[in-house]
VOTINU-768045 format. One record per atom (N, C-alpha, C): x, y, z. Coordinates in steps of 0.2 Angstrom, whole numbers, plus 5000, padded with zeros to 4 digits. Example, Ala and Ser with C-alpha at 12.3 -4.5 7.8 and 13.67 -1.06 7.14 Angstrom:
<rs>
506649725039 506249785039 506649845039 506449895035 506849955036 506450005039 
</rs>
This chain:
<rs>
506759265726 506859215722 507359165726 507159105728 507759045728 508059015723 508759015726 509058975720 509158905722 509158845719 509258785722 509858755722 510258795720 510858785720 511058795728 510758835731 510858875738 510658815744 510258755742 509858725747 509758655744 509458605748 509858545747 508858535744 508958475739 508458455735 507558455740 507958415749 507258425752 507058485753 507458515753 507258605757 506758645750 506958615745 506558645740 505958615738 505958545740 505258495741 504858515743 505058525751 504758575757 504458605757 504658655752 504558735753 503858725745 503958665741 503558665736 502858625738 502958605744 502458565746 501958585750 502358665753 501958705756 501858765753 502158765747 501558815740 500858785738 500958725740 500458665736 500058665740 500158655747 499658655753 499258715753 499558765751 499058825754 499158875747 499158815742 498758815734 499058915730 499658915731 499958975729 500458955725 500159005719 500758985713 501358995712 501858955709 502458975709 502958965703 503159015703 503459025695 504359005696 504558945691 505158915692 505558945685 506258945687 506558945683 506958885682 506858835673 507158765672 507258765668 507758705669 508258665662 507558645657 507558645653 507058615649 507658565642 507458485641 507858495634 507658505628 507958545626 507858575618 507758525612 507258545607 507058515604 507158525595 507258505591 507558525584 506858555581 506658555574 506058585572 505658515569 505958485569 505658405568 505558365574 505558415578 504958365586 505658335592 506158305588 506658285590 506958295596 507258275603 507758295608 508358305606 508758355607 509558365604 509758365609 509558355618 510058345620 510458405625 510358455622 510458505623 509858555628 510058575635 509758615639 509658685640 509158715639 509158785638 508458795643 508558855644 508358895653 507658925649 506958885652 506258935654 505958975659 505558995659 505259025665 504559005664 504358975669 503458945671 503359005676 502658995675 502058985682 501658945683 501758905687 501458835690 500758845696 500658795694 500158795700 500258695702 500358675706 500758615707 500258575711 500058525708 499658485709 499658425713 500258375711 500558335715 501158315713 501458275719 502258275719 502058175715 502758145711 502758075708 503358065708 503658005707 504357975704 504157945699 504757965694 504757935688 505157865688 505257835682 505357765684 506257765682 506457825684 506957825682 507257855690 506857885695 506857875702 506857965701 506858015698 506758075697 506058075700 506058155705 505358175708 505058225704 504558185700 503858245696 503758305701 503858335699 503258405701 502658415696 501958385695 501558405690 501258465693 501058505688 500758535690 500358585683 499858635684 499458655679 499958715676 500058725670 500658785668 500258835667 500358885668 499858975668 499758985660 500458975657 500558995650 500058935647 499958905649 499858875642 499158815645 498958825650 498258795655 498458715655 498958695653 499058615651 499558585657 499158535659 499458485664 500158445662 500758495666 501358495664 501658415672 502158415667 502758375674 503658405673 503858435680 504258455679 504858415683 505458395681 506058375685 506058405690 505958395696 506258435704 507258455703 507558405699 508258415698 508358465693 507958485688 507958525683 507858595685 507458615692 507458665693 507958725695 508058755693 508658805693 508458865700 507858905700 507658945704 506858935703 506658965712 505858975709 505659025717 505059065715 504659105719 504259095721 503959105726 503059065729 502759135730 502259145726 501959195727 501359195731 501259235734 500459255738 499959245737 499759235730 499059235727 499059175727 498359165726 498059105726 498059065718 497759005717 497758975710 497159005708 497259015700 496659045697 496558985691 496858965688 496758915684 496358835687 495558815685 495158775686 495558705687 495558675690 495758605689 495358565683 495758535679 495358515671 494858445677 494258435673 493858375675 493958325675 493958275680 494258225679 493658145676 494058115672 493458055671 493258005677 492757955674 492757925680 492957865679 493457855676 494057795675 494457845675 495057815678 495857865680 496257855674 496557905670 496957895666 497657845668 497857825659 498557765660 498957805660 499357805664 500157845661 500457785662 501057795659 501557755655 502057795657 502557735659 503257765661 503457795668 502957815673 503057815677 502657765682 502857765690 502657745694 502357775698 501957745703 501457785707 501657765715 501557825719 501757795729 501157845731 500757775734 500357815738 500557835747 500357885748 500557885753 500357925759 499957895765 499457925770 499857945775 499558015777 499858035784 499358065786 499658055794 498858065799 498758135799 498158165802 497958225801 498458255804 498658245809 499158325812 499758305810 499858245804 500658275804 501058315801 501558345805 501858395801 502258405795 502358455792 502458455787 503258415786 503758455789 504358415789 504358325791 503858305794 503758215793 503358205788 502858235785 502658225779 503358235774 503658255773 504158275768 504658205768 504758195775 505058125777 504758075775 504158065773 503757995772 503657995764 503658045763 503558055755 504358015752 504958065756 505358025752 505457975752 505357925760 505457865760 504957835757 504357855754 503857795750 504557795742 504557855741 505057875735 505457835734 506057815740 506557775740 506657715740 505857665744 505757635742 505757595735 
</rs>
C-alpha cells in the first residue's frame, strides 16, 4: 500500500495512469464528504475503501484532477478527487467489470471541464504525465 502522504501528487498520477494503461485494479483509501440522512453535505470527511477500475483522468472546474473510474462495490461510474486520496494499491489482476455501453450522442456533464489531449505513439509515460498536467494547467 502507498500512502500519498509519502509522495508528491505526480507520483501518484503516474503510478494511476500506469494502473490505467495496463487496465489493473486499484483499491483507494478516501476522504469522502459525509452526508446527513436527508441527502445533505455536513461538511465533514470520513475515510472509505474502493476498488476502482479507472477509466480516465478530468479537471473539475474548480482545477481538482477527477479520477473516474468504474467502483467494484457498486458497478457505477464513480469520480474521485486525486487530493482526496489518502492511500491506494495496484493490484495484478485485471478489470472484470464490463465497460457500461456507450450512446451515440455523448453524455452532458455539468460542472466540469474537458482537455483533450494527444500523444505520439512512443511517448513515454513520464511525458505523457508532463502533457496531461500542462493541458490541466492550462
Amino acid at each position: 500500500m502507498r500512502h500519498t502522504k509519502n509522495e508528491t501528487q505526480h507520483h501518484t498520477l503516474t503510478r494511476l495512469i500506469t494502473a490505467h494503461d495496463r487496465r489493473q485494479p486499484v483499491t483507494i483509501t478516501y476522504l469522502k464528504e459525509e452526508k446527513d440522512d436527508t441527502g445533505r453535505k455536513t461538511g465533514r470527511l470520513i475515510e472509505t475503501v474502493r476498488t476502482i477500475e479507472i477509466h480516465d483522468f478530468a479537471p473539475s472546474q474548480a482545477g481538482d484532477i477527477l479520477v473516474k473510474a468504474l467502483d467494484r462495490e457498486t458497478g457505477e461510474m464513480r469520480s474521485w478527487r486525486l487530493d482526496r486520496i489518502q492511500a491506494y494499491t495496484i493490484h495484478r489482476t485485471a478489470y472484470v467489470i464490463e465497460t457500461p455501453a456507450t450512446t451515440d450522442k455523448p453524455a452532458r456533464t455539468t460542472g466540469l471541464n474537458t482537455v483533450t489531449v494527444l500523444y505520439p505513439v512512443d511517448c513515454p509515460l513520464a511525458a505523457r504525465v508532463q502533457l496531461l498536467a500542462d493541458a490541466l494547467a492550462a
